[in-house]
C-alpha positions as a Markdown table, in Angstrom:
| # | Residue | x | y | z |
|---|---|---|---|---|
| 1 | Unk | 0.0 | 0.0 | 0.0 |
| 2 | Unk | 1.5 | 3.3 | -0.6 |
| 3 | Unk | 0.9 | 6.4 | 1.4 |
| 4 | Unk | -0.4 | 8.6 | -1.5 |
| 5 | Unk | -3.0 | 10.7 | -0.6 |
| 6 | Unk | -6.2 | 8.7 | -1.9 |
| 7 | Unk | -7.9 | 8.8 | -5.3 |
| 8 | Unk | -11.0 | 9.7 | -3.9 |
| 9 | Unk | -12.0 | 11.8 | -1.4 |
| 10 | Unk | -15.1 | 12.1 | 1.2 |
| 11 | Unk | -16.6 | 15.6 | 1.2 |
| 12 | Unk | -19.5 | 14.7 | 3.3 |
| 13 | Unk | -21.9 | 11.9 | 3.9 |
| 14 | Unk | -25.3 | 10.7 | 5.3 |
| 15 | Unk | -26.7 | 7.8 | 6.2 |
| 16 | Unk | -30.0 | 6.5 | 4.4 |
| 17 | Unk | -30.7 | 3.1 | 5.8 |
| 18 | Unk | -30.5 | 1.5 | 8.7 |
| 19 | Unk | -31.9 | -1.7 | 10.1 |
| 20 | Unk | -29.9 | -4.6 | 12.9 |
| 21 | Unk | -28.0 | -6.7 | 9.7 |
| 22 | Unk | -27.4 | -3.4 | 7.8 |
| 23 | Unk | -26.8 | 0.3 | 6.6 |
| 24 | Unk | -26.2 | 1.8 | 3.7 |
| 25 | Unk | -24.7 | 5.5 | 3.6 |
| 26 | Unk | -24.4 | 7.3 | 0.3 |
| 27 | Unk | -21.3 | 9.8 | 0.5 |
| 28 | Unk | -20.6 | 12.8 | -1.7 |
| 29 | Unk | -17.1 | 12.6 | -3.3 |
| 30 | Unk | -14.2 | 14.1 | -5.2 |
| 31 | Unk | -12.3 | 12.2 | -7.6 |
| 32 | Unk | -8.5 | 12.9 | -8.0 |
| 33 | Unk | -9.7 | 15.0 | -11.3 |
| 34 | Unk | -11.4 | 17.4 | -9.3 |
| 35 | Unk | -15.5 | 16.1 | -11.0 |
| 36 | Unk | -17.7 | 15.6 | -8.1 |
| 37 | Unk | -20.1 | 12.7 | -7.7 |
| 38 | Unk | -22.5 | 10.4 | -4.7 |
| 39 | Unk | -21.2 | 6.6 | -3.8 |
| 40 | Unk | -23.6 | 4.5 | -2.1 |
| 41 | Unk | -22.1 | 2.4 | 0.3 |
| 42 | Unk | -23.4 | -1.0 | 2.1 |
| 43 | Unk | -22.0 | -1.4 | 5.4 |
| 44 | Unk | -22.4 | -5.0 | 7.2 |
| 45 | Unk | -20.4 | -6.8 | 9.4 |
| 46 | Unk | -17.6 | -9.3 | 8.2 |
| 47 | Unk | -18.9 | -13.0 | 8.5 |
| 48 | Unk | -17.3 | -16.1 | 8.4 |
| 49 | Unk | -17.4 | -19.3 | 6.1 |
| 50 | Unk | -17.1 | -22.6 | 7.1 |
| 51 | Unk | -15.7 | -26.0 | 5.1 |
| 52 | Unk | -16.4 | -28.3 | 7.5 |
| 53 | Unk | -14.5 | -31.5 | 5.7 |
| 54 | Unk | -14.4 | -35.6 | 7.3 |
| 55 | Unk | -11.6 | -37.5 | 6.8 |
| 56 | Unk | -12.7 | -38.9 | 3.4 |
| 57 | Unk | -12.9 | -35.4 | 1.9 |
| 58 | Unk | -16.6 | -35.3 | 2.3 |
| 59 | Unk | -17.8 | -31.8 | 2.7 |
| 60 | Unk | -21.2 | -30.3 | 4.8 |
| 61 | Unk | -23.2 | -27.8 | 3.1 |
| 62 | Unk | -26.9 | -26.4 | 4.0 |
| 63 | Unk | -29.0 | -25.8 | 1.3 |
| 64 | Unk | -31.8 | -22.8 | 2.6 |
| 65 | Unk | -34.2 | -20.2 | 1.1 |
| 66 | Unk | -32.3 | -17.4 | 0.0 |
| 67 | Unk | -35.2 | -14.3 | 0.5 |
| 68 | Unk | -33.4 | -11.8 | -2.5 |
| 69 | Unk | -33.1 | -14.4 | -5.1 |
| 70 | Unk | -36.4 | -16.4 | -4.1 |
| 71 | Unk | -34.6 | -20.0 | -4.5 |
| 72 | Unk | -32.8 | -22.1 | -2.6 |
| 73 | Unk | -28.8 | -23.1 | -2.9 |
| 74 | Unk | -27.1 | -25.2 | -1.4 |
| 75 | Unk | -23.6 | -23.4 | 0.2 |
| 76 | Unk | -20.4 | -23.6 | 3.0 |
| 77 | Unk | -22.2 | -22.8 | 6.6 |
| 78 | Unk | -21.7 | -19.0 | 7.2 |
| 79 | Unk | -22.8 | -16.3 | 9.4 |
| 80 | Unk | -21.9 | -13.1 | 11.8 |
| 81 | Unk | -22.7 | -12.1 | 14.8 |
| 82 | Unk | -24.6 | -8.4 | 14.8 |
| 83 | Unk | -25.1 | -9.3 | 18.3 |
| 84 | Unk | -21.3 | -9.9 | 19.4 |
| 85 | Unk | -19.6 | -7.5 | 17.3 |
| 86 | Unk | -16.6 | -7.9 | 19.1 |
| 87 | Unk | -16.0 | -11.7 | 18.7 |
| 88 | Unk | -13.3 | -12.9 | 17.2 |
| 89 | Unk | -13.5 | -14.7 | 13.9 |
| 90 | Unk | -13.1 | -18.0 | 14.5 |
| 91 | Unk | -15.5 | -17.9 | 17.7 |
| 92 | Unk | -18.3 | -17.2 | 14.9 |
| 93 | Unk | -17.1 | -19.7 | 12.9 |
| 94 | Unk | -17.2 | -22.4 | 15.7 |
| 95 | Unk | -20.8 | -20.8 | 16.6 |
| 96 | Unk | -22.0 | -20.7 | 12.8 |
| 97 | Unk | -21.0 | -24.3 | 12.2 |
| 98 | Unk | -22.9 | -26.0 | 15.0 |
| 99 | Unk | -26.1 | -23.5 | 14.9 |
| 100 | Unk | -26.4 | -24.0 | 11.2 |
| 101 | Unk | -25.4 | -27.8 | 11.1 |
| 102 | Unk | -25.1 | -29.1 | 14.6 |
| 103 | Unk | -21.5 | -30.3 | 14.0 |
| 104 | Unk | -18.4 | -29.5 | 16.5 |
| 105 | Unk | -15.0 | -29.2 | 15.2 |
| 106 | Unk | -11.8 | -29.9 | 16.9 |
| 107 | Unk | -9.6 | -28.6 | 14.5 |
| 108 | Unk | -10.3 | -25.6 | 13.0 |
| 109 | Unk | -7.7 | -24.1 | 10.1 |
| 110 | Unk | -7.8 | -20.3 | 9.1 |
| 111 | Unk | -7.4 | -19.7 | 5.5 |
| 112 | Unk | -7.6 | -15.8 | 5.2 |
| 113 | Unk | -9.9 | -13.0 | 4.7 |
| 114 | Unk | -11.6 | -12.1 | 1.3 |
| 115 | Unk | -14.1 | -9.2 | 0.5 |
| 116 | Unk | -17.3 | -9.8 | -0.7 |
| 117 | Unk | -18.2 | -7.1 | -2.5 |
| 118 | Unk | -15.9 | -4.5 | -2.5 |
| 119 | Unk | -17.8 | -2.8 | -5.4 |
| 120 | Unk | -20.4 | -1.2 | -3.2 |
| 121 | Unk | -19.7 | -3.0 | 0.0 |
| 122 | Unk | -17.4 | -3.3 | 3.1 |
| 123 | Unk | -18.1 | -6.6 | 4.1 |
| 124 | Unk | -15.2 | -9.4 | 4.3 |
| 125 | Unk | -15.3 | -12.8 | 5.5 |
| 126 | Unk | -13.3 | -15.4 | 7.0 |
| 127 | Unk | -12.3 | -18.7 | 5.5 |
| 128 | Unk | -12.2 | -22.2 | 7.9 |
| 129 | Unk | -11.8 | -25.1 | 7.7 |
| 130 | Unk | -13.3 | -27.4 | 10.0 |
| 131 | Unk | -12.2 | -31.0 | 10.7 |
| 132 | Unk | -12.1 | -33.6 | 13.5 |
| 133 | Unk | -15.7 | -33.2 | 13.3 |
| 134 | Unk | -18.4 | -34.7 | 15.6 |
| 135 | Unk | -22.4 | -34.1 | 15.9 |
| 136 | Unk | -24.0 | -31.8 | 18.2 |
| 137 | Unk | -27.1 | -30.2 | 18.2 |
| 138 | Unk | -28.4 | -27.7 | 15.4 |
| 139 | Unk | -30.0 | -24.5 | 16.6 |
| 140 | Unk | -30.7 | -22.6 | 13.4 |
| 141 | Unk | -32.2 | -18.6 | 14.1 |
| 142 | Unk | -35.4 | -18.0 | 13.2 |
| 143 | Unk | -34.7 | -16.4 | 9.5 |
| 144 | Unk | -33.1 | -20.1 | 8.5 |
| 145 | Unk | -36.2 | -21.5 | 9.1 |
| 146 | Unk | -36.6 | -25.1 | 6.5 |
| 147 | Unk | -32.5 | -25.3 | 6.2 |
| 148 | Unk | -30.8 | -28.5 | 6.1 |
| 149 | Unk | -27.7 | -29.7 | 6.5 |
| 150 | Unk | -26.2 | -33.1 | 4.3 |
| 151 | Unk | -22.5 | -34.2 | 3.8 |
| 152 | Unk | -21.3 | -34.5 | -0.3 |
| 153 | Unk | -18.9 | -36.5 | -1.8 |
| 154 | Unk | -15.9 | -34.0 | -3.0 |
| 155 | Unk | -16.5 | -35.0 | -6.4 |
| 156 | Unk | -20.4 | -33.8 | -5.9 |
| 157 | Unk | -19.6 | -30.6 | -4.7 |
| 158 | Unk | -17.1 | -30.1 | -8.0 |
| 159 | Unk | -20.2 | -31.3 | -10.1 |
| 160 | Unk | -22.6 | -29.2 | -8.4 |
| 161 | Unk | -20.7 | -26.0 | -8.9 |
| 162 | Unk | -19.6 | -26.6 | -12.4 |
| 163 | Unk | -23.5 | -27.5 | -13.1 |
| 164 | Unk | -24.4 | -24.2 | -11.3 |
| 165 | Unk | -26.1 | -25.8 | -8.4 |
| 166 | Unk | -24.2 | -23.9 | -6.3 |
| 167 | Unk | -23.9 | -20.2 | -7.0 |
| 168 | Unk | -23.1 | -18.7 | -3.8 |
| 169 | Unk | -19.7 | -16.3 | -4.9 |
| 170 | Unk | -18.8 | -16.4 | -0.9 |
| 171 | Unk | -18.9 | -20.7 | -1.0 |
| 172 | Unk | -17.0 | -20.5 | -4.5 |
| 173 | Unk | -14.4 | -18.1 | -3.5 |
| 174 | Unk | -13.5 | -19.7 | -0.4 |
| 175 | Unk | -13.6 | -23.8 | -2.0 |
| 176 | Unk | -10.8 | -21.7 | -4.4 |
| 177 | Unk | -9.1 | -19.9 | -1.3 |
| 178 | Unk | -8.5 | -23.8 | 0.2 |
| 179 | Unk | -7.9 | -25.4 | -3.1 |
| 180 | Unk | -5.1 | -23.2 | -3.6 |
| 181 | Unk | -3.3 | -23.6 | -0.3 |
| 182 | Unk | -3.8 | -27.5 | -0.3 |
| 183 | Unk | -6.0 | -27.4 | 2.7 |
| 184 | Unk | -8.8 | -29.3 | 0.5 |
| 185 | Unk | -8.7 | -32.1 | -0.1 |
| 186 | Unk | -7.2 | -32.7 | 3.5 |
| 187 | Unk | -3.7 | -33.2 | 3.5 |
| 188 | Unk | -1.8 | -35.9 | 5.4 |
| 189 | Unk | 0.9 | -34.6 | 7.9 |
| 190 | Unk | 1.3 | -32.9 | 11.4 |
| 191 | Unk | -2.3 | -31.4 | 12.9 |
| 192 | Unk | -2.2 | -27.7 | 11.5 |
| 193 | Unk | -2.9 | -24.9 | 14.5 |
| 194 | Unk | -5.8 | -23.4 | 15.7 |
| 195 | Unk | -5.8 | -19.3 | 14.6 |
C-alpha cells in the first residue's frame, strides 16, 4: 500500500438506511480529477465461512431459502454475529458451524480473509476449515427457518458448482481460497494450529 493521498475523497456523507443486519450510507465525493459525484455504500459486518471437511474429503453444506433471489442453494455454513460484534473470527465460525449444522470441530484451520463485494460493500469474511468433526445439536435462528444440512462427496460438490447448483460467490471463493493452499482435499501430515 502506498501512502499517496487517496484517489477519492469524502466531502460529506449521510446515512440512508439502517436496520440490525445493515446500513447503507451514500457519500458525496471528489475524484483525483477534481469532478464531483454520490457513492452508495453498504456497510455489514464481516462473517465467516465454514468448510467443514471428514476424513474422506466429504464436505457439509446447508441448502436454505435465500429471500433476495427467491430459490434455494445449497452453500459452506456461514454467518456473523450483529449481536457480538466484538468476537473474534473464528468464535463465529465455531458458533456458525454447529447452529447451522449441529457439527463440532476440533480442529479448525484459518485460510484468510476475502471481501465480498468491494464494489459497493465493506463486508469481508473469514475462510475455515473445519475438521475432526463430531455431531452436536443444530439451533438454526429463526430467518433459517426449513435449512438442512447433508454431507457431499468431493467430487459432488465439483459437479454441483460446475453444473451451477451452487452459485453462492462467498462458497466459490473460499472452495478456491483452500484449493489453492492445499487445505482441501485434506492433507496428510502434522495437525495444523488453531488461529
Amino acid at each position: 500500500m502506498s501512502n499517496a493521498s487517496p484517489e477519492i475523497v469524502t466531502t460529506s456523507t449521510k446515512l440512508v438506511y439502517a436496520n440490525r443486519w445493515m446500513q447503507v450510507r451514500e457519500d458525496a465525493i471528489q475524484r483525483r480529477d477534481g469532478s464531483h459525484g454520490i457513492y452508495g455504500v453498504v456497510e455489514k459486518p464481516d462473517f465467516a465461512i465454514i468448510a467443514p471437511i471428514e476424513p474422506d474429503g466429504s464436505v457439509h453444506l446447508v441448502e436454505q431459502y435465500r429471500y433476495p433471489v427467491q430459490a434455494r442453494y445449497w452453500e459452506f455454513p456461514q454467518g456473523t454475529w450483529e449481536h457480538a460484534p466484538d468476537a473474534t473470527p473464528l468464535d463465529v465460525a465455531r458458533g456458525e458451524l454447529q447452529e447451522e449444522t449441529g457439527l463440532l470441530a476440533s480442529r479448525m484451520t484459518y485460510a484468510g480473509r476475502l471481501l465480498q463485494a468491494y464494489g459497493y460493500a465493506t463486508q469481508g469474511f473469514h475462510v475455515f476449515l473445519a475438521e475432526d468433526l463430531r455431531p452436536g445439536t443444530a439451533s438454526p435462528e429463526r430467518e433459517e427457518q426449513g435449512l438442512v444440512s447433508r454431507a457431499f462427496a468431493p467430487g459432488e460438490f465439483v459437479s454441483m458448482t460446475t453444473n451451477g447448483i451452487i452459485v453462492d460467490a462467498a462458497t466459490l471463493a473460499a472452495f478456491c481460497l483452500l484449493q489453492l493452499k492445499g487445505l482441501w482435499p485434506p492433507q496428510a501430515g502434522p495437525a495444523r494450529p488453531d488461529r
